[in-house]
C-alpha positions, 0 to 999 in steps of 0.5 A: 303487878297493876302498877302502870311503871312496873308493867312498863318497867316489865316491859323493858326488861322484856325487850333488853332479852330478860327471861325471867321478864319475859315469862312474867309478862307472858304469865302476866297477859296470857289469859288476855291474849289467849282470849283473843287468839281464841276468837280468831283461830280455828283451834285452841293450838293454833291461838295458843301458838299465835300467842306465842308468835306475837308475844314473840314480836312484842319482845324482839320487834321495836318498830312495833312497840308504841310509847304513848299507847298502853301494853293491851292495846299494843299486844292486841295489835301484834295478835291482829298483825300476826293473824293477818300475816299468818292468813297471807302467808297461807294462801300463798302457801300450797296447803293452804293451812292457817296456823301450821305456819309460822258486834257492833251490829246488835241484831245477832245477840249471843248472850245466851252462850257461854264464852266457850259456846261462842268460841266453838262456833266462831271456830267453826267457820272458814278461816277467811269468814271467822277473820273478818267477822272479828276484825270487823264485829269485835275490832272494829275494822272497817271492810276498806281496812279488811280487804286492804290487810287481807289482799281481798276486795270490799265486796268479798269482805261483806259477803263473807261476814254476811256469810259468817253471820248466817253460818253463827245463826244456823249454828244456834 
């Protein structure tokens, strides 16, 4: 299923209810939203139930669905929406747990490890540090863009990444 109507057709029947469709489309994307999901979750069930979540939202919210932009870049925007929301609604939470609820900087290479190696250590790191470290090393948001969807100042975004880059460093 590469053919660009199909995928779009696909997607149609998604949001018109279709489970069949909805199944295929999660099939389809879950090794691709799962990968991301990984990166920003401190657990494998936790990214599992933030793939939930966002193909949740993909299929049911349409002021989120972009015509012009192709279906990745739309799931991967949700999966960061969710990420953000779900970091905001726990710290307004009393437990204050993530996920029971609903680099472009080349000095730090990780070549040496595997994907998983990777994904154990950023999994390793405080919730808020592992969420600015992706959005800012592998989604390219700027620390204005990060203190601004997180409800944090600038200066926490980089003294947190700097913090989390220290915590991957020590882990090596």
């Amino acid at each position: 299923m590469t053919d660009f109507v199909e995928l779009k057709a696909l997607v149609f029947k998604c949001r018109k209810g279709s489970r069949d469709a909805q199944k295929k489309f999660y099939l389809h994307y879950h090794a691709f939203g799962l990968r991301i999901c990984l990166r920003f979750a401190k657990s494998r069930e936790c990214a599992i139930q933030i793939l939930n979540e966002s193909c949740y939202l993909f299929f049911t919210d349409t002021k989120l669905f972009e015509e012009d932009s192709s279906i990745e870049n739309q799931l991967r925007k949700i999966i960061i929406k969710s990420v953000i929301d779900d970091y905001n609604q726990s710290k307004n939470d009393k437990s204050g747990e993530q996920c029971d609820s609903s680099i472009h900087n080349n000095s730090m290479e990780l070549d040496p490890f595997s994907e998983n190696d990777t994904l154990l250590m950023l999994q390793r790191l405080p919730d808020l540090d592992r969420i600015i470290f992706n959005l800012y090393v592998f989604e390219d948001y700027s620390h204005e863009e990060i203190a601004r969807e997180l409800w944090i100042n600038i200066e926490e975004s980089v003294l947190r990444l700097k913090a989390a880059r220290v915590r991957l460093k020590a882990f090596c």
